[in-house]
N, C-alpha and C positions, 0 to 999 in steps of 0.2 A: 212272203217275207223275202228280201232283196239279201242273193249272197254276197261275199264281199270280192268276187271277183279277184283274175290275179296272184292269187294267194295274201293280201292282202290284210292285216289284221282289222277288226271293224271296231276294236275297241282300243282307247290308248289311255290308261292313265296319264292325266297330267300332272303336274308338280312345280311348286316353285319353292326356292335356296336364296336362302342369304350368300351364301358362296356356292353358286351354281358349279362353277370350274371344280373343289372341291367333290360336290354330289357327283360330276362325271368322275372324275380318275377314283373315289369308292364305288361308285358302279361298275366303273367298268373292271378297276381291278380288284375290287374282291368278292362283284357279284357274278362277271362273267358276260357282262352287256356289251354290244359292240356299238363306235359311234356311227352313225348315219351321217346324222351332219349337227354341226353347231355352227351357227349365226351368231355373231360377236358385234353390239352395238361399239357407235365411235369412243364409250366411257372404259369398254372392254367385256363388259357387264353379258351374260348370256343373255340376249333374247331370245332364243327361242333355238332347242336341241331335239333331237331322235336320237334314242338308245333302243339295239333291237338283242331281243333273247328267245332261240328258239324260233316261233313264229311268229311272238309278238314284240309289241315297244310300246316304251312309257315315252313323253315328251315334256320337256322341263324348259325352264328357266329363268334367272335372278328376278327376286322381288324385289321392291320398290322401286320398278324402273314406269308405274305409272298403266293408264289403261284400264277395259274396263275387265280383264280376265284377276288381273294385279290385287285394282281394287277389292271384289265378290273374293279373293282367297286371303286379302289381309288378315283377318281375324278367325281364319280356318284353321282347326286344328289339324294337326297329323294325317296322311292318309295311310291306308293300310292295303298290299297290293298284292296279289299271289300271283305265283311265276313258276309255269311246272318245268321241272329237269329231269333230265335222263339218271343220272348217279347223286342222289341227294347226299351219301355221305362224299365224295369227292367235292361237291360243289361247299357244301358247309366247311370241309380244310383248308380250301381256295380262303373263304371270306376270312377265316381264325388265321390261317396265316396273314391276312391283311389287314388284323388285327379289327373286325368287323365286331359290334358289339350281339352277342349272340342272346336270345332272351329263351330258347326254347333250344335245345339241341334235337340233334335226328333223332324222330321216332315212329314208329309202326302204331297208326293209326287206326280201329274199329274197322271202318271202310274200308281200308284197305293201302289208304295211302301211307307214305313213308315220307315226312316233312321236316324243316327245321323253320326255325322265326329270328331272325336278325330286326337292330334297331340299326337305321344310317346317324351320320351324321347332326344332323336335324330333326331326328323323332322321328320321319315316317317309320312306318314297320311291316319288313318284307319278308313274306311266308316262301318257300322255299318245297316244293314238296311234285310227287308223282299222281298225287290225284289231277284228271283232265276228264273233267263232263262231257261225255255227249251231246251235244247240240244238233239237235235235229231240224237240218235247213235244206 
């Protein structure tokens, strides 16, 4: 099994937004994501962004601008993405002050984790929490 070198995350959720621009500035300000880069077609339209947290990143941007990534998520529903943090209650006041819609507040989990669950703008839904699997590579 090939590591990912770098430091590098090997996996990236993607995502597409009716108002990409939008899904960044809720990302970034009230989940705590920073931008990498966004690529702005000639219409203005996101083609194609990097948001990083911690050691990973999601990559987004606006639908219907066509393609075949576009097409295969038209009719996709919601995804669902977990993002571990350091102070899950800090990180959850961040989002509520930014008026994030909250569906699960912080809680001490079985396992041992300590989580919250927010909805964005557009129905995805992002888990929030201190559980981080070992992965043995």
């Amino acid at each position: 099994m090939a590591g990912t070198g770098g430091g590098r995350p090997s996996i990236y959720p993607t995502l597409l937004y009716a108002d990409a621009k939008a899904a960044i500035e809720q990302l970034t300000e009230a989940f705590g994501f920073t931008e990498l880069s966004v690529y702005e077609g000639e219409d203005g339209s996101v083609v194609h962004a990097e948001l990083v947290q911690g050691n990973g990143a999601v990559m987004l941007g606006s639908k219907g601008r066509g393609g075949v990534f576009d097409t295969l998520m038209r009719d996709a529903g919601p995804a669902g993405v977990y993002i571990v943090v350091d102070d899950v209650d800090a990180h959850h006041q961040r989002a509520v002050d930014h008026g994030a819609e909250i569906l699960l507040p912080p809680t001490d989990q079985d396992y041992g984790s300590r989580d919250y669950t927010a909805r964005d703008a557009e129905g995805n839904i992002w888990s929030f929490g201190t559980y981080a699997p070992e992965i043995g590579i």
